[in-house]
C-alpha positions, 0 to 999 in steps of 0.5 A, spaced: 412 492 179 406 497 179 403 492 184 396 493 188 392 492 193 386 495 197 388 495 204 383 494 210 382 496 217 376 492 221 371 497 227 367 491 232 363 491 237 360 487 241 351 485 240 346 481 242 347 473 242 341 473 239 340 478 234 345 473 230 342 466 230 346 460 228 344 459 222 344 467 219 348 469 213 354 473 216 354 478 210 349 480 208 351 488 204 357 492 202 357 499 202 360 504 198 362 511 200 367 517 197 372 519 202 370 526 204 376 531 200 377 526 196 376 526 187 375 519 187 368 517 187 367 510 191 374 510 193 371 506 200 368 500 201 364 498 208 363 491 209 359 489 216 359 481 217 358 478 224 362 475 228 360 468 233 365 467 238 366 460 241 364 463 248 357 465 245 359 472 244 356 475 238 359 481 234 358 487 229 365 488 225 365 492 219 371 492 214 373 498 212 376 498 205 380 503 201 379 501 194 382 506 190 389 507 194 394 512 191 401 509 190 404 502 188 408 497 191 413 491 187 415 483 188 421 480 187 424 473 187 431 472 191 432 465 189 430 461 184 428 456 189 421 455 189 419 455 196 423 461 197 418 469 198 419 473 194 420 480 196 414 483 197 413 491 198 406 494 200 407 501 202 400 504 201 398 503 209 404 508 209 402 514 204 399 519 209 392 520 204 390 513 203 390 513 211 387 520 212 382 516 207 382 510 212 381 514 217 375 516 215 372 510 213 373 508 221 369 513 223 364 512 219 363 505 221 363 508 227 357 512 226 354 507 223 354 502 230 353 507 233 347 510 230 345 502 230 343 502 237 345 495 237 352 495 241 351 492 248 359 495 249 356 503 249 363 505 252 367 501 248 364 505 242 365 512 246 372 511 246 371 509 239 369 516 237 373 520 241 380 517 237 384 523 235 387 522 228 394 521 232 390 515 235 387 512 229 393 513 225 397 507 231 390 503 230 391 503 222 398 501 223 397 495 228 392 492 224 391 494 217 392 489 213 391 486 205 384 484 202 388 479 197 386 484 191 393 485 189 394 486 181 398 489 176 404 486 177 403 483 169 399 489 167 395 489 160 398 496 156 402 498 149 404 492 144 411 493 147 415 491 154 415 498 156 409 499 160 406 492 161 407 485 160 401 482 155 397 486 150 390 486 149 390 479 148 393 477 154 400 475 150 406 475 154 411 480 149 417 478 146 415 470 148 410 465 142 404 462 145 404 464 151 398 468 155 397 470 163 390 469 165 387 472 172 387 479 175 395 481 175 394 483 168 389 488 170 393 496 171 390 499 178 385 495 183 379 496 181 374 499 186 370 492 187 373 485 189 376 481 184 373 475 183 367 478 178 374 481 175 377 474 174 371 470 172 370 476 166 377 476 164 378 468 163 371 467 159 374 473 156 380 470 153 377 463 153 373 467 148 379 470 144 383 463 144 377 459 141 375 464 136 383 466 134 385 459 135 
């Protein structure tokens, strides 16, 4: 349970071939923006990279990010075949807010493509700019998707079974000598992606076992 995950929608538009050389970084800076209206401060993340074609073409895409989505969603086995899914519920791109949120998001990368004067597609980002909330809401709905930041599923809380799975120490309650290590321990998706995270919980607990023994 108490799954989550940031979810994300991509703006594209079309550039100069030449503007991004073969050998060019694809990323190179991440955005952080509050959601007009909302309390949560960073709650979107804007992330421009290019895109090379095969055919040559080159684009300017944005992934728009919702970092701190409302809601939580679960997983749950239905074989004790391995390679069986499970059963995975991911209902934020349905919670009406988290969408308003991501909305916004899209429009600001909009603007920011626009404001850029690269686009070699000015009507494709007219069309962009004119999309009413109806319009954007079937545009979230076909296309968003996952980052693959899901976490909580093994959340971190009291010394009991109540509310979480492991203790601060990263053990498993009511089961000896085991430790869950990586990013399902964490209670709610952070703001930023999860490697970091990961990497500091794991020599964080490398740490606690050496010293403990």
């Amino acid at each position: 349970q108490h799954l989550t995950d940031h979810l994300v929608v991509t703006f594209s538009t079309e550039i100069p071939r030449d503007i991004v050389p073969d050998d060019a970084p694809s990323i190179q800076t991440i955005l952080r923006v509050t959601a007009p209206g909302s309390e949560r401060v960073h709650d979107l993340q804007i992330t421009p990279f290019a895109r090379r074609h095969s055919d040559g073409r080159r684009e300017i895409a944005m992934s728009v990010s919702l970092q701190l989505p409302d809601g939580a969603g679960t997983i749950t086995p239905v074989s004790a075949e391995p390679d069986i899914p499970a059963r995975i519920v991911w209902p934020f791109g349905a919670d009406p807010e988290n969408v308003r949120r991501l909305r916004a998001g899209w429009r600001l990368a909009a603007g920011i493509a626009e404001a850029s004067a690269l686009s070699i597609d000015p009507g494709g980002l007219t069309r962009a700019l004119r999309l009413d909330d109806n319009g954007l809401n079937d545009l979230i709905a076909r296309e968003h998707s996952a980052f693959y930041h899901g976490v909580g599923t093994c959340r971190m809380g009291a010394f009991d079974d109540t509310d979480s799975v492991v203790d601060p120490e990263c053990r498993v309650h009511g089961i000896d000598a085991l430790r869950i290590i990586d990013t399902s321990i964490i209670p709610t998706v952070p703001r930023s992606n999860t490697n970091l995270a990961a990497i500091a919980l794991a020599e964080r607990a490398a740490e606690m076992i050496r010293t403990s023994g």
